[in-house]
N, C-alpha and C positions, 0 to 999 in steps of 0.2 A: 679554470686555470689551476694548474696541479703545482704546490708549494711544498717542496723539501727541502732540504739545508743540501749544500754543494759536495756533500757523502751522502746521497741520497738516505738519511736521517727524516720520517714526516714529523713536520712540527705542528704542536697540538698547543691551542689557547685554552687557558682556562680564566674565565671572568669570576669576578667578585661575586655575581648569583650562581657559584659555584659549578656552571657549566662551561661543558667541554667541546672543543673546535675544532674538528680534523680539517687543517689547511691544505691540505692535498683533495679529500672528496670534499670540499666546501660543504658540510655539512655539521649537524652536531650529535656527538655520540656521548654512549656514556662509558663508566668504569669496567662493563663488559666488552664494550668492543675494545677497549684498551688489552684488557687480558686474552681476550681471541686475537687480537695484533699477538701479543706476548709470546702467544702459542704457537702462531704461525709461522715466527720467527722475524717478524717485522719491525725494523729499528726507528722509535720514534722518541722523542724529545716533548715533556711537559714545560711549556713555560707561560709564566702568570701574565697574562694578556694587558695588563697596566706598568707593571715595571718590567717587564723581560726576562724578569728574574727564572733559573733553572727549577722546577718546584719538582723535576721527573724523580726525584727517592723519595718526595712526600705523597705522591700519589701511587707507585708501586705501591709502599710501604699500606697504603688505604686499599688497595686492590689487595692486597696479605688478608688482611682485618676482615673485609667484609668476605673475602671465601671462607676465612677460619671461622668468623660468626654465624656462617650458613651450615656449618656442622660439618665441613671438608676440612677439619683438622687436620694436619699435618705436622706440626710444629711441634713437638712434647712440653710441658710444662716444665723439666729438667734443663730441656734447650733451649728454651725462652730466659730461665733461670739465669744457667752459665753467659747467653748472648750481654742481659742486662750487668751480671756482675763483672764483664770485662769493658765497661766505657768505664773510663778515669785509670782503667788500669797500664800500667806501662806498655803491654801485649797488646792495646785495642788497636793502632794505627797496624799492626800484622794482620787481625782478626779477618776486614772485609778479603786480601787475597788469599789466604786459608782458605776460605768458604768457598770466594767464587774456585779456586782450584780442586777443591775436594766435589763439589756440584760437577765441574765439568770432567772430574775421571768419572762419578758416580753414571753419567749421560755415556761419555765413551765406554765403561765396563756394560751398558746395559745395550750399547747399540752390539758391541760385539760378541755379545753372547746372543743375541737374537740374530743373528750371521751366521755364527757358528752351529746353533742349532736347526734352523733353515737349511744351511749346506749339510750338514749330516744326514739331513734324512730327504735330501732334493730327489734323489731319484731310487729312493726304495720303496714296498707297499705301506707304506707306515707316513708317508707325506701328507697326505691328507690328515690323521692325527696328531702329526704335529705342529702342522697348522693351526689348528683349532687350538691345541694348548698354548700353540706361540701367541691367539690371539687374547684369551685368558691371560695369557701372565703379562701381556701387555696391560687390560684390562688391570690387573693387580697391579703394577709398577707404576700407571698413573697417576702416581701422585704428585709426582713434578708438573704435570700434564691437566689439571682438576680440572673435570668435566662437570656435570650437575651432581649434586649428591642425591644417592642411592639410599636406602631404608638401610640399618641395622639387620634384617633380616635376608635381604636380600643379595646384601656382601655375603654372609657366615654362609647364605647358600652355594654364593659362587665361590667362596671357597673352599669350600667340601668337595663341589664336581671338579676343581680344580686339583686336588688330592687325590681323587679317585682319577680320574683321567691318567695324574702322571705317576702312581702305581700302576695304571693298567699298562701303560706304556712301559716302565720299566719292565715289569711283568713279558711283556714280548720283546724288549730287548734282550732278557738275559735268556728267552730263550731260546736267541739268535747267537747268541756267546757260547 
């Protein structure tokens, strides 16, 4: 029997031995399938399986924590900074819609330039090259997106071919200009 809230919202138990209850697959998952829900775009609701109580920002907030403790930093130490010294400040109740508003131009600029470069080069001999850099810089902009982490070595690599790629490409556009 599949359980979601009457906005199709899945509701997730979480009990006192700190595990987790996807009411929809009767099953139980952990904090990664919470963040593949996330990624997938799938809207679900954390709530503490004894009082009912909403706990869904204290468990995001712990699916933060334990990506960033896995070495998929994201967050700057500046921005953690600045986050911490605006609670008590008069500007905090502005703070959470600033964020979420700047996150969702930051997703809309990144889908429409991945559009825009797509359609430029749809039907010239240079499509298939752009492809492959579109799927690189997808690859780089992941970060909204964290996938497992990769070595220190093996980003610096992929971003060097990812350098070289989009010289080369500039390289034959401009000598199509």
């Amino acid at each position: 029997m599949k359980k979601t809230s009457a906005d199709g919202v899945v509701i997730i138990k979480k009990y006192a031995n700190r595990r987790l209850y996807n009411t929809e697959t009767s099953s139980y998952i952990t904090l990664e399938h919470l963040a593949a829900m996330t990624r997938e775009g799938r809207d679900f609701k954390v709530v503490d399986a004894k009082t009912d109580d909403d706990i869904t920002h204290n468990v995001l907030t712990q699916i933060i924590m334990e990506e960033e403790s896995r070495g998929a930093s994201m967050l700057p130490v500046n921005f953690l900074r600045q986050i911490i010294s605006m609670y008590g400040d008069s500007m905090q109740a502005m703070v959470p819609g600033y964020l979420e508003a700047s996150m969702e131009g930051f997703r809309r600029n990144h889908a429409q330039f991945k559009s825009a470069v797509e359609g430029a080069f749809a039907h010239s001999p240079f499509a298939e090259i752009a492809k492959r850099n579109m799927e690189m810089i997808e690859a780089a902009t992941s970060a909204f997106k964290p996938a497992a982490p990769t070595s220190p070595a093996s980003k610096d690599d992929e971003i060097a071919t990812l350098k070289l790629q989009l010289a080369e490409l500039q390289a034959k556009v401009d000598k199509l200009g």
